[in-house]
N, C-alpha and C positions, 0 to 999 in steps of 0.2 A: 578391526579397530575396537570392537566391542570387548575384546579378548585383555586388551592395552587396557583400556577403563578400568573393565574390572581385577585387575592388577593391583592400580595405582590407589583403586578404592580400596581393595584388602590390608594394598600396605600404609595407607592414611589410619585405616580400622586400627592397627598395630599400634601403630604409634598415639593415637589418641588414645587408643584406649588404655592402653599400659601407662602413659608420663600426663595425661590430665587427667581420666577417673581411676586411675589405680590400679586397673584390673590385672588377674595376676598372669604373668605372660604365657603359661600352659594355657590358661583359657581364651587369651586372643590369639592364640595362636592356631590354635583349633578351630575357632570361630570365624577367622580368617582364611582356613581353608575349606571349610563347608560352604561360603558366602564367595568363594573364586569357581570352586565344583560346580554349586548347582547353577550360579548365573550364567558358565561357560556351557553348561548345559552335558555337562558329563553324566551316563549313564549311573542313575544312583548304586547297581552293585559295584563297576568300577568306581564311583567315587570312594564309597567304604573301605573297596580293598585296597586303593591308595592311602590312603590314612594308615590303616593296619601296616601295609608294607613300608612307607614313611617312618611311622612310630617303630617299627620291631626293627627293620635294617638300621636304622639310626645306633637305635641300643645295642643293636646286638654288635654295631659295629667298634661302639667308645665306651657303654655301660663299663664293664669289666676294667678300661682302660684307667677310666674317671674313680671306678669304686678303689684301685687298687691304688692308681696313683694320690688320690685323696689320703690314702694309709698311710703311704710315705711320707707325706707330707705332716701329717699328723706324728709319726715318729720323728722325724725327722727336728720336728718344731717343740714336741715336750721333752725329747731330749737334750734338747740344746745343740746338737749336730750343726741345725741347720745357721744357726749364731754362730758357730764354728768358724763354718763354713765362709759364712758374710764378714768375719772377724777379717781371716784370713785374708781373703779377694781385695778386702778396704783395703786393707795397708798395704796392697800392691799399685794398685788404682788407684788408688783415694775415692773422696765422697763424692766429686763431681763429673768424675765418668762413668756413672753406675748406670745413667740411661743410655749411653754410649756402649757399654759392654753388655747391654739386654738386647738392643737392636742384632751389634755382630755374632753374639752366642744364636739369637734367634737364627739370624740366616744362615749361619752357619747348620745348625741342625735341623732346618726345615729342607736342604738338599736330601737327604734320607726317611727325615721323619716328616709323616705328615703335622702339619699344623695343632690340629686336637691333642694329641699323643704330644708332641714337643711341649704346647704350654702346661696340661696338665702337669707332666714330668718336673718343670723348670717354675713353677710356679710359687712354689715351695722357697728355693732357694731366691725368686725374686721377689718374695713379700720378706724375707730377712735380709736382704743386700738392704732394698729399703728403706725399712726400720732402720737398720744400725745407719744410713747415711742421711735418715732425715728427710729425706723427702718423702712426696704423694706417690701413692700405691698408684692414681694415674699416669702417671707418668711413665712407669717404668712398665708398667702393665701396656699401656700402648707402643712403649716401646719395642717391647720383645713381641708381642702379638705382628704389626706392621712387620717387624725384623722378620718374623717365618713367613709370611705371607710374600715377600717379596721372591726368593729363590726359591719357595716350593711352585711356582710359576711358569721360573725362568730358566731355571741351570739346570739341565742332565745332572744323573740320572733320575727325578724326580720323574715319576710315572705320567704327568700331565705332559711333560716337554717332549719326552722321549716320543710318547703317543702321537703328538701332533706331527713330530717331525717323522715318523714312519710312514703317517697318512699323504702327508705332502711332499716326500721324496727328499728332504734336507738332508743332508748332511751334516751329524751333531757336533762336529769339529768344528765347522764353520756357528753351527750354531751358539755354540761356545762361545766362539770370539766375539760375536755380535751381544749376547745377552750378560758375560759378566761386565762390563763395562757398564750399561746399559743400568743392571741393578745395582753398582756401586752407590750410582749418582740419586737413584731412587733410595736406595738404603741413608745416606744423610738426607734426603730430604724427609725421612722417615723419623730418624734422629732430630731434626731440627722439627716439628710438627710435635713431638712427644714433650720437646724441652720446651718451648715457649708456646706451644696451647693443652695439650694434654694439662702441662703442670700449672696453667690456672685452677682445675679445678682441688681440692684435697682430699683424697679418700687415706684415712688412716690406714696402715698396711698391718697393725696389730691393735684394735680398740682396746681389747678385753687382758692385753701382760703389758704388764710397767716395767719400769727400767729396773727395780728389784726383781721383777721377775726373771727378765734376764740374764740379772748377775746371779743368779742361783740355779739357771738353769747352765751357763756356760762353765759354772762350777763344776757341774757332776757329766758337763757334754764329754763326748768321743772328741779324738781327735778329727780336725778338716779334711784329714786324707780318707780318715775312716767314715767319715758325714759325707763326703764326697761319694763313694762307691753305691749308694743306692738309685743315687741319679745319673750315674755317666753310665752305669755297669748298662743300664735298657738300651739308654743312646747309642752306646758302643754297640749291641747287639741287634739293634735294629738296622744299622750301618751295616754289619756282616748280613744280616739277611740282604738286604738290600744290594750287597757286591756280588752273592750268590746268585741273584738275578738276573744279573747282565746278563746280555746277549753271547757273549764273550763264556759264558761260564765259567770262572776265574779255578773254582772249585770242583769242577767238572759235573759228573751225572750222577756218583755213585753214593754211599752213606756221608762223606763228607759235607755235600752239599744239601743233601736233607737235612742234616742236623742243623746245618747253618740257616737254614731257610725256617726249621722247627723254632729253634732259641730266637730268629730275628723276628718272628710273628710279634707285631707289637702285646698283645693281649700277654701271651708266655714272656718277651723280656721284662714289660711290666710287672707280672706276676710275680718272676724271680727278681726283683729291685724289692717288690714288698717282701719280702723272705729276707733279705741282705738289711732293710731296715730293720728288722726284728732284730739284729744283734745292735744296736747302737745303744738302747738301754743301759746303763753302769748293770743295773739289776732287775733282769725280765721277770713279769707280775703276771699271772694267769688272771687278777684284777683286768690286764691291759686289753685283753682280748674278749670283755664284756659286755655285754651288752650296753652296760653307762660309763665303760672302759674307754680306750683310748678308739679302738676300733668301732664300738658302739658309737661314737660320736663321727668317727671319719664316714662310716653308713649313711649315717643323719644329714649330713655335707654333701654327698656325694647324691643322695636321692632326688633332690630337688634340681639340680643342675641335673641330673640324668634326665628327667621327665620333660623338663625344659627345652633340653637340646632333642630329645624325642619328638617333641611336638613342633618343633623347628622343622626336622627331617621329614614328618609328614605333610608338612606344609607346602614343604621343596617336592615333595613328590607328587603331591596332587598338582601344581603348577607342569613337573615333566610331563607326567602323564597325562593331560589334557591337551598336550601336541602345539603348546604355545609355543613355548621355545623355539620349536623347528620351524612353527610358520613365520614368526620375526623374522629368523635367520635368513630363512627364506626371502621373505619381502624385499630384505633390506641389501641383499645381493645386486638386486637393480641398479641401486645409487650411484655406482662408480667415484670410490672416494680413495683409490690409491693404495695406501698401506693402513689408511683408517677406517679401509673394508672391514680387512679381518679384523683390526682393532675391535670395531663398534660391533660385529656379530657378536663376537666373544664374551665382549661386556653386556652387550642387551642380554644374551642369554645365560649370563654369570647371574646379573640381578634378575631373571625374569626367576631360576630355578633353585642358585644358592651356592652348587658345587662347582668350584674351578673344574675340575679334571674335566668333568662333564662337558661343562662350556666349551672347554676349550677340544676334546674333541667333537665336537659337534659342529663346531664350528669352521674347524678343520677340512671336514668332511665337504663342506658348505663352501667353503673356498675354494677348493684343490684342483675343482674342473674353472675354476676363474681365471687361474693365475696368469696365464698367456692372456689373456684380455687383460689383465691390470699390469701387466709388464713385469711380472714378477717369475718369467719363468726362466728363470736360470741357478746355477747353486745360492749364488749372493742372494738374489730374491727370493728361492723359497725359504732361507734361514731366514732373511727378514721377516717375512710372513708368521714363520713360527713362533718370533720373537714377539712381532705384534697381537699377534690370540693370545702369547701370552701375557702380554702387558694386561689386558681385556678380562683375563680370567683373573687378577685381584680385584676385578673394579665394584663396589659397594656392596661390603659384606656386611649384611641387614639378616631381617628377622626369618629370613628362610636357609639362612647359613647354618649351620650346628654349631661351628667355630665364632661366630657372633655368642653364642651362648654361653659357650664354655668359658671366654676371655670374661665377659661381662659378670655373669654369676660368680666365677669364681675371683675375680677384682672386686667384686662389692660396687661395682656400678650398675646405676639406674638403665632401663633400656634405652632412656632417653639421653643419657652419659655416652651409651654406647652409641646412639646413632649421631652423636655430634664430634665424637671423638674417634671411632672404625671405621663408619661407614662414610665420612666423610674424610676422615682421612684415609682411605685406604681408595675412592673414589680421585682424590687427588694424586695419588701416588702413579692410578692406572694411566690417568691423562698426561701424568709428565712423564712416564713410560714408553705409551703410545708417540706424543712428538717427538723423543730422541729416536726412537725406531724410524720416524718420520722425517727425521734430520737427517739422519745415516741414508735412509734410502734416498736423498735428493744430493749427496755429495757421494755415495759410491756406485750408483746403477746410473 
């Protein structure tokens, strides 16, 4: 019990301390995992080395991703490409289904790519769809954020699903059937959360370029095909990494499938997007690559969300490492609650810790010897199951998430924007998740 308190205390610490005294979220975040360590009674060198390992796997995992994809974004947007870009997309679409086509691009590219890397990437091109359509950066920013969160969950081959359904014997065919359905009906309620509460609040999506600014910058832009290639080219290649991986081996063992698996590393496809953006310039400036240059200034962007999301990552890791997680999961096995088992582990130890994948093997693990006691042992019922951890593993992504940070910092929202508008939407997204998985199991087993 003591474990739970001091939880709920750190993450009350978070939240007051960040949206009523202002404090800057690197330092309650940190604060908050010193203040869970030693009340949990963690051995002070282990406490330190969680911190250290929190803070350096974090960075070492997005740093790179965030510095580079910040670059493109920055070419991208004083080129005028990324106007191009938004020019184009309108006049297919038009203006009013720009939060609608941020949800479907998200889920769409969060089957391959994880969350951090997709919005980083897409980010760019959703504060210029945006702008040109007139609406709030929240809006569309919760849209495509919720949009990847929901199939990097639910849909093979995304490394969380796959995982679970290994541990628990599914069947990804069947899990298939069960989970695209499932996340359609979450993906609008995703869409309908972004358009009538996200967009009460308004974060301008460009303070600082006026509408002359744009007309001068779409003057001297690349063409949309050519603005286009520095953000699909990573997706694309993060996707080939990603088919390289199958079980299956599509590509087989040999140099083919190295290279594929080399170029798909997110770090390298991102890296090669920022190379691709360096042509979109009319006329490349050795000025651009300055330190008060164009690059100079994506550094300056990209540092603060880095440190942020670092300190996020050691938060979540002091939380793992202090064996909370697995004693909840533990606990809470007793209950006997049907398919809101594996729901509720999943979820307790998604917010206890921060990372889906995590949760949801963990959880996994934590269910598998259940399942003939919960009636879930057959194909139908363990794809159920896995559908349910994974409903569980988007459930309240808060301030020990990395991806809470990323979305927030780099949309120009307050923490307290984010915890009213992620965390609680993406808490409600799990709960009407978990019931349809909860419906399906009462009309097919």
């Amino acid at each position: 019990m003591l474990p739970l308190i001091l939880l709920l205390l750190a993450v009350a610490f978070i939240v007051v301390a960040t949206t009523r005294f202002g404090l800057h979220p690197f330092l309650a975040l940190l604060a908050a995992a010193f203040i869970f360590g030693l009340g949990s009674g963690m051995p002070l060198p282990e406490l330190v080395a969680s911190l250290k390992e929190g803070f350096g796997g974090t960075i070492g995992n997005v740093g790179i991703i965030i510095i580079a994809g910040t670059i493109i974004g920055i070419f991208l947007e004083r080129s005028g490409g990324a106007y191009a870009i938004a020019e184009a997309i309108l006049k297919r679409i038009g203006h009013h289904r720009v939060p609608a086509s941020m949800s479907v691009i998200g889920y769409i590219t969060s089957v391959p790519v994880f969350g951090d890397s997709g919005f980083v990437i897409l980010a760019p091109l959703n504060r210029a769809l945006t702008r040109r359509a007139g609406l709030s950066l929240a809006t569309t920013a919760t849209a495509l954020s919720l949009g990847l969160m929901v199939a990097h969950t639910l849909i093979p081959p995304t490394p969380g699903p796959i995982a679970t359904a290994q541990v628990l014997a599914a069947d990804l065919g069947l899990v298939a059937t069960v989970a695209v359905p499932v996340s359609l009906v979450v993906l609008a309620f995703s869409w309908w959360w972004a358009t009538r509460v996200a967009s009460r609040l308004h974060i301008d999506p460009a303070p600082d370029i006026s509408e002359d600014d744009i007309a001068r910058r779409l003057a001297q832009a690349p063409s949309a095909a050519r603005a286009f290639v520095p953000v699909l080219a990573p997706l694309f290649l993060i996707m080939l990494g990603s088919v390289s991986s199958l079980p299956a081996r599509p590509f087989g063992e040999g140099v083919a499938a190295s290279l594929a698996q080399f170029i798909g590393d997110p770090v390298v496809a991102v890296l090669l997007g920022m190379l691709m953006a360096f042509t979109l310039p009319r006329k490349l400036d050795r000025q651009m690559f300055a330190q008060s240059g164009w690059v100079g200034h994506a550094m300056l962007a990209a540092a603060i969300i880095i440190l942020i999301t670092g300190a996020g990552g050691a938060f979540g890791r002091v939380l793992q490492n202090s064996g909370f997680a697995q004693a909840l999961g533990d606990a809470m096995s007793s209950w006997g609650l049907g398919l809101w088992l594996p729901f509720a582990i999943s979820a307790a130890i998604r917010a206890a810790q921060g990372s889906a994948t995590v949760a949801m093997i963990t959880a996994a693990g934590i269910v598998a010897p259940l399942l003939p006691a919960l009636g879930l042992d057959s194909d139908l019922g363990r794809a159920l199951a896995v559908v349910a951890i994974g409903s569980g593993g988007f459930f309240a992504s808060h301030a020990n998430d990395s991806f809470f940070w990323v979305v927030t910092q780099m949309s120009g929202m307050t923490p307290g924007q984010g915890y009213r508008l992620l965390t609680l939407g993406s808490s409600l997204m799990a709960v009407l998740s978990g019931a349809l998985v909860w419906a399906a199991g009462l009309l097919l087993l």
